[in-house]
Backbone as CSV, one residue per row, in Angstrom:
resi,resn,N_x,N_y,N_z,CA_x,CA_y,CA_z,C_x,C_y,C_z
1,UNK,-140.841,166.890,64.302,-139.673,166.021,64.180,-138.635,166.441,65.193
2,UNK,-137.942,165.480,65.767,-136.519,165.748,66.400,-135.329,165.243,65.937
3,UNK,-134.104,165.761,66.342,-132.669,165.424,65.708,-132.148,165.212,67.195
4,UNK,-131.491,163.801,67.428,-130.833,163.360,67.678,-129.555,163.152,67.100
5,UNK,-128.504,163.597,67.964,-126.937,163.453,67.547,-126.741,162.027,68.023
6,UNK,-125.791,161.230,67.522,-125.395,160.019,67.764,-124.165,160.077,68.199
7,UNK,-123.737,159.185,68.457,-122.275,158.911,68.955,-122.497,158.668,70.658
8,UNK,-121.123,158.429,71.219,-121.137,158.861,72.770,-121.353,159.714,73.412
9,UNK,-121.476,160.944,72.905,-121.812,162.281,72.869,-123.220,162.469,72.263
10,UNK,-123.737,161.662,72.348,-125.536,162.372,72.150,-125.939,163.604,72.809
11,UNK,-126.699,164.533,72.190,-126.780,165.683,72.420,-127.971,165.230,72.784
12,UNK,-129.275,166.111,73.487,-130.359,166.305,73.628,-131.515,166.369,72.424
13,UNK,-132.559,165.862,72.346,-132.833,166.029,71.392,-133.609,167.614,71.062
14,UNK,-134.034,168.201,69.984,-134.147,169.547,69.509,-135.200,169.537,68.638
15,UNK,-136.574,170.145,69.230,-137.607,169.940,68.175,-137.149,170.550,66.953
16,UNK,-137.568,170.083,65.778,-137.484,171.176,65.035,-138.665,171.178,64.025
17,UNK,-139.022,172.248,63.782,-140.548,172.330,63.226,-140.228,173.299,62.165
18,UNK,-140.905,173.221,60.518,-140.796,173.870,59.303,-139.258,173.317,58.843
19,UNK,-138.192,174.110,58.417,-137.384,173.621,57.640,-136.204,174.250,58.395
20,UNK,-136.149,174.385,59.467,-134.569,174.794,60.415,-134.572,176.335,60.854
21,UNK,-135.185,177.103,59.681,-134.736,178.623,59.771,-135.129,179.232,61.318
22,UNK,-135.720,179.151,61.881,-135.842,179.592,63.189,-134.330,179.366,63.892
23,UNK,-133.795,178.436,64.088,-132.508,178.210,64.726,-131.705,179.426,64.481
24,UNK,-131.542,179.554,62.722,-130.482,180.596,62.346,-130.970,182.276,62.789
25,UNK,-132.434,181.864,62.390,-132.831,183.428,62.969,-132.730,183.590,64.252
26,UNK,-132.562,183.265,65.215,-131.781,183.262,66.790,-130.482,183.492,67.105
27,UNK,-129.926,183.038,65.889,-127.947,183.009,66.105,-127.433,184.572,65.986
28,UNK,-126.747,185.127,66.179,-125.892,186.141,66.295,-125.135,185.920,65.184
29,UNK,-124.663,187.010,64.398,-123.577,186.572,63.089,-122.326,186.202,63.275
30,UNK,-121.876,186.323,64.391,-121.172,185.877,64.715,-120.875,184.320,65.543
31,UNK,-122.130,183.704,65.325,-122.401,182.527,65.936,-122.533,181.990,64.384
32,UNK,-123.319,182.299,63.624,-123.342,181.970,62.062,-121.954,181.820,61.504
33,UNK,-121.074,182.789,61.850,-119.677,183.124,60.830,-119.353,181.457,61.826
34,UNK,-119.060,181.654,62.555,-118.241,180.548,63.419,-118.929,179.096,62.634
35,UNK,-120.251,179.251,62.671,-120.731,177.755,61.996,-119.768,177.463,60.455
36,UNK,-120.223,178.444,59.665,-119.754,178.882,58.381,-118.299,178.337,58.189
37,UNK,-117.295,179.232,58.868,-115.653,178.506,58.881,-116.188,176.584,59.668
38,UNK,-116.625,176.408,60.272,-116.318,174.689,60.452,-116.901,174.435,59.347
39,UNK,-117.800,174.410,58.667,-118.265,173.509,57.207,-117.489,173.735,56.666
40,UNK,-116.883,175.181,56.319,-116.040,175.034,55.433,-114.772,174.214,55.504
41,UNK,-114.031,174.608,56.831,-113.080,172.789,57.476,-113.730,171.630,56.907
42,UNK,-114.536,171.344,56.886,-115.040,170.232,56.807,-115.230,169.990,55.197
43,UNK,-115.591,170.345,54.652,-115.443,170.616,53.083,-113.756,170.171,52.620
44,UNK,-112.880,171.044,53.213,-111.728,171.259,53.023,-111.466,169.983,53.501
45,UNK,-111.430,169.190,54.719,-111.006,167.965,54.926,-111.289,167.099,53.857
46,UNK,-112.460,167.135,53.490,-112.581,165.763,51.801,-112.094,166.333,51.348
47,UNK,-111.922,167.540,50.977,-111.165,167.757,49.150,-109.656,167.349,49.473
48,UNK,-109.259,167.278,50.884,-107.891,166.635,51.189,-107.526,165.370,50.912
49,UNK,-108.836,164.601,51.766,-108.653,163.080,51.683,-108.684,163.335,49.978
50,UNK,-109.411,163.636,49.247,-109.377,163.041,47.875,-108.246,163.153,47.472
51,UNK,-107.424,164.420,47.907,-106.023,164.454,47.054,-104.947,163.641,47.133
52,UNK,-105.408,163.574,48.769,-104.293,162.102,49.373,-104.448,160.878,48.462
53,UNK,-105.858,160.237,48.380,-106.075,159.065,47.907,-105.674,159.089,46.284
54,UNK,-105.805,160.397,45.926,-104.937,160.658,44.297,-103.356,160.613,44.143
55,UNK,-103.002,160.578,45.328,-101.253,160.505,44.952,-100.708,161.921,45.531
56,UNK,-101.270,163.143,46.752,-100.722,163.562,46.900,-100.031,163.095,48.115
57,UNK,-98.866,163.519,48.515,-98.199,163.013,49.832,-98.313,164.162,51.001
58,UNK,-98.410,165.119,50.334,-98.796,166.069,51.618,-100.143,167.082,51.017
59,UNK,-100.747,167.376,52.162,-102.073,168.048,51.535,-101.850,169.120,52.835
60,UNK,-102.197,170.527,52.848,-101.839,171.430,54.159,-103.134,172.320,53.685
61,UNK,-103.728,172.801,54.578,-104.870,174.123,54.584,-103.920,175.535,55.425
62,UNK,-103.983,176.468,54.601,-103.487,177.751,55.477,-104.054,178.585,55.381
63,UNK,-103.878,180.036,55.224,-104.531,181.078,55.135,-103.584,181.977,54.423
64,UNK,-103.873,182.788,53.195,-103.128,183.583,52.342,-103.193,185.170,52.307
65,UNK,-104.126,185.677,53.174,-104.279,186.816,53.507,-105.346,187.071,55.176
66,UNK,-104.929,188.084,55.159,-105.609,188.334,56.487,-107.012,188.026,56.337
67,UNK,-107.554,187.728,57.492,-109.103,187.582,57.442,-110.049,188.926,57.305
68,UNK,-109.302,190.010,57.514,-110.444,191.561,57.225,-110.363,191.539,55.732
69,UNK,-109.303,191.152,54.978,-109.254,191.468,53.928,-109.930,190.415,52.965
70,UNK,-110.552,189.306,53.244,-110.635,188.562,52.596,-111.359,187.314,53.435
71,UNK,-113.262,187.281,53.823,-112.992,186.413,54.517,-112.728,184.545,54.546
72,UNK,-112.373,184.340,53.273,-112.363,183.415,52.493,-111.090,182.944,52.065
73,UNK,-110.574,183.333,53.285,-108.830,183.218,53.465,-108.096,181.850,53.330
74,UNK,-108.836,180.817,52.981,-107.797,179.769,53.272,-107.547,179.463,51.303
75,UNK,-106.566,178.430,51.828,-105.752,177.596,50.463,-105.366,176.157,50.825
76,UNK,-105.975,175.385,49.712,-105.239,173.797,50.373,-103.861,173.774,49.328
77,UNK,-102.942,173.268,49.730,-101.188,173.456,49.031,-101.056,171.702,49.013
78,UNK,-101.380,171.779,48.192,-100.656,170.236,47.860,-99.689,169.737,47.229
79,UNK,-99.001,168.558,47.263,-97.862,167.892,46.784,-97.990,167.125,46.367
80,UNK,-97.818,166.782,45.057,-97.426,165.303,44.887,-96.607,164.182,44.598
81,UNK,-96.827,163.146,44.904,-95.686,162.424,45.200,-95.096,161.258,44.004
């Protein structure tokens, strides 16, 4: 099988054979951590939109402690209106 990205930005396509794990076993953990924080953005962006579409008026993502200490640093702060 191959994966094609869509958009205007089509990427190349990327065999991929069994169920992905070869990709990750190639990455550096630090190529992993980096994947890891964007899903988690991305996670965090819906649980935003949902709050918006619930009546909050402001929805913000920050970070509440340093990242050595905690790497699971963020907080969404919401308001409602």
């Amino acid at each position: 099988a191959t994966h094609t990205a869509g958009g205007d930005h089509a990427a190349p396509a990327v065999p991929l054979t069994g169920d992905g794990d070869e990709i990750f076993r190639t990455m550096g953990w630090v190529q992993k951590r980096a994947i890891g924080r964007r899903c988690k953005a991305l996670i965090d962006a819906g649980r935003a939109d949902f709050l918006r579409r619930r009546g909050f008026v402001s929805v913000a993502r920050g970070t509440y402690c340093d990242e050595a200490v905690s790497p699971e640093n963020w907080v969404l702060v919401g308001v409602r209106g």
